[in-house]
C-alpha positions as CSV (number, residue, x, y, z in Angstrom):
1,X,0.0,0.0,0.0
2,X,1.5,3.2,-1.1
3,X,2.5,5.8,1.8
4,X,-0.3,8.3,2.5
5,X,0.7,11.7,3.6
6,X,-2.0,13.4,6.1
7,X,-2.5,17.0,4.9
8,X,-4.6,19.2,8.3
9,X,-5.5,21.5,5.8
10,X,-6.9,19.7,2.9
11,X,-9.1,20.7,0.2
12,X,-11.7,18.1,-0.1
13,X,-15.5,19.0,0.0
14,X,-16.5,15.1,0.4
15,X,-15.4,11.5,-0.8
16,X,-18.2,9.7,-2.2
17,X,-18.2,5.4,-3.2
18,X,-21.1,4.7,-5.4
19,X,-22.4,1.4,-6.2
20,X,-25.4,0.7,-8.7
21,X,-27.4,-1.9,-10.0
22,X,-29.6,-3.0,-12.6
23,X,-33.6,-2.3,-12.1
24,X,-36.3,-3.1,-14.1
25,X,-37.9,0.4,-15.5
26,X,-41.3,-1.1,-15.9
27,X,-41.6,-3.2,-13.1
28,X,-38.7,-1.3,-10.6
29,X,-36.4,-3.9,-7.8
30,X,-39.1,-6.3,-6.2
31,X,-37.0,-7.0,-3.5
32,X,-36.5,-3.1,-2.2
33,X,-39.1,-2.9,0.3
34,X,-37.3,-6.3,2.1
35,X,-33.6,-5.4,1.5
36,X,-33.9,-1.8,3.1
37,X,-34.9,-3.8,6.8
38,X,-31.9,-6.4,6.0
39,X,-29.6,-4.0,5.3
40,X,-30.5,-1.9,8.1
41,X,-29.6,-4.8,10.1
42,X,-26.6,-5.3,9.0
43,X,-25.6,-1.7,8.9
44,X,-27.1,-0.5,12.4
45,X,-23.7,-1.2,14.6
46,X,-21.7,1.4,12.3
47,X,-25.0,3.6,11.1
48,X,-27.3,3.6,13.6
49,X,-29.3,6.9,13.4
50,X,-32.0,6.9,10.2
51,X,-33.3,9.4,8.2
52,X,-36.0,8.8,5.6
53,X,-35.3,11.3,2.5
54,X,-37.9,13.8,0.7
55,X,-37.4,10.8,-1.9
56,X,-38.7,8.5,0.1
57,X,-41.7,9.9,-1.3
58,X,-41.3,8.5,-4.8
59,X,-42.9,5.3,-5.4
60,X,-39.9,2.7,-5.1
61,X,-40.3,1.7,-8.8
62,X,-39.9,5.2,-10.3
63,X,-37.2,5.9,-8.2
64,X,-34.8,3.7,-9.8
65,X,-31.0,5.0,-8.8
66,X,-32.4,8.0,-6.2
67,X,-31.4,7.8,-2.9
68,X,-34.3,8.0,-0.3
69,X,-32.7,6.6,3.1
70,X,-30.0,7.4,5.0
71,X,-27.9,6.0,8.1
72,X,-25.6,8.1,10.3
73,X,-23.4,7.1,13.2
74,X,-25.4,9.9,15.1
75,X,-27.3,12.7,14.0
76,X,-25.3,15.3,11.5
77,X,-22.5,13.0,12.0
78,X,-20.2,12.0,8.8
79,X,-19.9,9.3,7.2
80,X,-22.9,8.3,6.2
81,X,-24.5,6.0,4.1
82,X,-27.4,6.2,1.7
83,X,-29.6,3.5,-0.6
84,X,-32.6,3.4,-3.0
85,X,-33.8,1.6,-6.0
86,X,-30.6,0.2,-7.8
87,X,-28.4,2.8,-5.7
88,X,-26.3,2.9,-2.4
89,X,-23.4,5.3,-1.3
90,X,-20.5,6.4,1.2
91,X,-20.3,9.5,1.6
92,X,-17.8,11.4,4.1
93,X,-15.9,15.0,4.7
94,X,-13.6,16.8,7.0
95,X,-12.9,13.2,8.8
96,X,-12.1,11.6,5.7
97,X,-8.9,8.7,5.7
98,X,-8.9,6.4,3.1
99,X,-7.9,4.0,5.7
100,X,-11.4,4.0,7.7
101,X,-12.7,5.0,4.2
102,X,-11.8,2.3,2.2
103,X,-12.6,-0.4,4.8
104,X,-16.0,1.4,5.0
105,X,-16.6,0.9,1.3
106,X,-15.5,-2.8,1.7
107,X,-17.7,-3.6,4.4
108,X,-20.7,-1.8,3.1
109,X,-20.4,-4.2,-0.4
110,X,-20.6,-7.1,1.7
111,X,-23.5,-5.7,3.7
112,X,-25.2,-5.1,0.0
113,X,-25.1,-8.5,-1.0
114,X,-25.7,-10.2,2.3
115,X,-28.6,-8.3,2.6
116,X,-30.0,-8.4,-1.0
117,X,-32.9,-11.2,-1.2
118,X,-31.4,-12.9,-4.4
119,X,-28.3,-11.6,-4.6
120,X,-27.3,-14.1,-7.5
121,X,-29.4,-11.2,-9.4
122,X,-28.1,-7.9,-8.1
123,X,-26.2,-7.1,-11.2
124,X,-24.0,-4.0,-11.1
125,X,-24.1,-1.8,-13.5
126,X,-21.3,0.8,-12.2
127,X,-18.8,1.6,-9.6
128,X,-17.4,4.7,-8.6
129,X,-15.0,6.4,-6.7
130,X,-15.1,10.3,-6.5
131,X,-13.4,13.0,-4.3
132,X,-14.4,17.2,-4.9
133,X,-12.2,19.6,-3.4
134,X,-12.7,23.1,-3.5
135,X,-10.0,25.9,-3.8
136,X,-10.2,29.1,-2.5
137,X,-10.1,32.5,-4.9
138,X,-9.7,35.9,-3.9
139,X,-12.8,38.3,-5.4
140,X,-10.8,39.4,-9.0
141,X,-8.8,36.0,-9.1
142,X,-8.4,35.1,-13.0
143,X,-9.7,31.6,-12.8
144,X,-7.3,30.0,-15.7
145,X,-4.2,31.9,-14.3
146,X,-4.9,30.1,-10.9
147,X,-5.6,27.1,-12.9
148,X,-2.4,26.9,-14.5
149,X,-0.3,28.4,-11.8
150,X,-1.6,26.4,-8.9
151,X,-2.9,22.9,-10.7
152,X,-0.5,22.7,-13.4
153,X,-3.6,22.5,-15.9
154,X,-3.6,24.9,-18.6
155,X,-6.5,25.8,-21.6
156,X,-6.6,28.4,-24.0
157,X,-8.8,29.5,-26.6
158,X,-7.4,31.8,-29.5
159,X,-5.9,34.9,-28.4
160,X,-7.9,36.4,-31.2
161,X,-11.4,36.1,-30.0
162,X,-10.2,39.0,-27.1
163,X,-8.7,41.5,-29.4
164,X,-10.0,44.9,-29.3
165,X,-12.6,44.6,-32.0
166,X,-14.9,42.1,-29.4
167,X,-14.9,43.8,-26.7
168,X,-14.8,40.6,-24.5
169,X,-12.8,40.0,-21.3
170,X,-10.3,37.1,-21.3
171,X,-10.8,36.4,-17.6
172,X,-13.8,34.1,-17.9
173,X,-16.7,34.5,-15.3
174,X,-17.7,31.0,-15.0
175,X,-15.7,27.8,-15.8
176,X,-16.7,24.1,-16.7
177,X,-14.1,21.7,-18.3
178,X,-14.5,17.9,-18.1
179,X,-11.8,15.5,-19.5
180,X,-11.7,11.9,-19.0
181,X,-9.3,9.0,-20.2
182,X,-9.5,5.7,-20.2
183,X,-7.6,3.1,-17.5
184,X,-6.2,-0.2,-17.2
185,X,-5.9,-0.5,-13.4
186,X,-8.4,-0.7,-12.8
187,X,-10.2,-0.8,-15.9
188,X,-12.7,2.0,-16.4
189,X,-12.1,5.3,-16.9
190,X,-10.7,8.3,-14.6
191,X,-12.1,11.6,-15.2
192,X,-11.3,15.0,-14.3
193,X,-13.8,18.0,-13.7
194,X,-12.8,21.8,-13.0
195,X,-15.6,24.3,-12.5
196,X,-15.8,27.5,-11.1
197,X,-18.6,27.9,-7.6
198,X,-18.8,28.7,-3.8
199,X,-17.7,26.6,-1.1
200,X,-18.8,27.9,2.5
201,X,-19.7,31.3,0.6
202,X,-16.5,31.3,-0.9
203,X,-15.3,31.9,-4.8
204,X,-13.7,28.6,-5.4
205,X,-12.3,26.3,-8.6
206,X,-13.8,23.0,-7.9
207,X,-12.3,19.9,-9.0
208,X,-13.8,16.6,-9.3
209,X,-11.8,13.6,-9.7
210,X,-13.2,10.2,-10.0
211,X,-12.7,6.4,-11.2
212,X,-15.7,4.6,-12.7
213,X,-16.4,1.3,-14.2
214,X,-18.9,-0.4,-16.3
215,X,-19.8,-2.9,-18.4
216,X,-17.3,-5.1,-19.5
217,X,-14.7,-3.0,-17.1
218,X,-16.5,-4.2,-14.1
219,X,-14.9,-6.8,-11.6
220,X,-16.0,-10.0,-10.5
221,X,-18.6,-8.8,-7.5
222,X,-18.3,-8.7,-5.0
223,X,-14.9,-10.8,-5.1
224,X,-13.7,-8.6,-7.0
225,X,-14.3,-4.9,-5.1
226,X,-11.2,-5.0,-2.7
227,X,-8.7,-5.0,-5.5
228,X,-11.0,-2.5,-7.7
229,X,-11.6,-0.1,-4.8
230,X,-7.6,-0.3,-4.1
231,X,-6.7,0.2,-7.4
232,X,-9.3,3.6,-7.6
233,X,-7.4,5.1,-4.9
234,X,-4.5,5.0,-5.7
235,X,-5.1,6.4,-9.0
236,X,-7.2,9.3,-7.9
237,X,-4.5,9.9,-5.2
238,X,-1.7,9.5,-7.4
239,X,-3.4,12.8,-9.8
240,X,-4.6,14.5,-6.8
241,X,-1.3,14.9,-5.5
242,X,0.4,15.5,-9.3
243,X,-1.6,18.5,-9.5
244,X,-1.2,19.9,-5.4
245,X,2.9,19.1,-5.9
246,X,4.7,22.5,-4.4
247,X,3.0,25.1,-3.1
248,X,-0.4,23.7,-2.4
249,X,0.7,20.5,-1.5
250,X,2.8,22.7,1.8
251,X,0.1,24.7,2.0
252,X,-2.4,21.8,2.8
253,X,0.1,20.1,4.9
254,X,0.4,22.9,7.1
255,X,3.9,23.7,6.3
């Protein structure tokens, strides 16, 4: 396991494992209603404080992939967990190792497929691993200087379409740029998202970075999750701190 480096100060908004599987559209999961009390069950030691979602409203079989229950340790407490139709997540913050994180993820698979009635049909249909940080701007920032200067990611349109014939700004007032590749290890795809917004009423660049799988890329489940969900770190971690290296990276570490 590689070496990871605590950083006080970091940047992330929330980590977030996703797990889906395959549900009828016309008929929706039959067995929802029964795995929601067995995974309860199974969950209640770690997750014990409920909270039925405004989705919870939604009839179960148009709700296919929406999230209507959640489990806390205690109330406003992170992590949590969340299912619906076809759907369940980790979520966590501040608190966030991938340590307690990862064996989180690993344990709440097992809980899924203990719990699901027929769990020789629970076919998934994606996994996902997905961290958003947010970085602070100062009111006038220039959002692509910062970009470049701080995260080592550059883009540029023509320097033409700013001459003094358009009267338009080069410092863009809103930002959305999403880039993705495809991987081997695991195999999927790893995808990068930069946007400009607000965190805690603050101008910030947010970036998303994420490992997902599908189809054909999909493991052996849920045999197969340890060595996926390993492999997803250590790929999102691996870019995360690629693009931090220097100045932020002291700067989150409290240097």
């Amino acid at each position: 396991m590689p070496t990871i480096r605590p950083l006080p100060n970091k940047p992330l908004i929330e980590a977030i494992f996703e797990l889906r599987w395959q549900v009828s559209r016309d008929e929706g999961d039959p067995h929802y209603t029964i795995f929601v009390g067995r995974f309860y069950d199974r969950v209640q030691n770690q997750y014990p404080f409920h909270e039925s979602l405004p989705t919870a409203l939604v009839p179960a079989q148009m709700a296919e992939n929406l999230v209507q229950q959640r489990f806390r340790s205690g109330k406003g407490q992170w992590p949590l967990v969340q299912i619906g139709p076809g759907i369940v997540t980790l979520n966590d913050t501040d608190g966030y190792i991938w340590q307690d994180f990862g064996q989180r993820a690993k344990s709440l698979v097992q809980a899924v497929f203990e719990a699901y009635p027929e769990p020789q049909q629970l076919r998934v249909s994606n996994l996902v691993l997905r961290y958003l940080d947010a970085f602070e701007l100062q009111p006038g920032d220039d959002i692509l200087g910062y970009l470049s200067g701080k995260l080592k990611s550059t883009f540029t349109l023509p320097s033409q379409l700013f001459d003094d014939t358009t009267a338009v700004l080069p410092a863009p007032r809103n930002l959305n740029i999403l880039v993705s590749f495809p991987t081997s290890r695991p195999k999927g795809d790893i995808l990068v998202r930069f946007a400009s917004g607000k965190h805690k009423d603050r101008l910030a660049l947010i970036m998303e970075t994420a490992v997902r799988s599908e189809g054909s890329d999909l493991p052996g489940m849920p045999q197969g999750f340890e060595k996926w969900a390993e492999g997803a770190h250590k790929l999102t971690d691996d870019w995360f701190f690629k693009f931090i290296e220097g100045e932020l990276e002291r700067k989150f570490a409290g240097e």
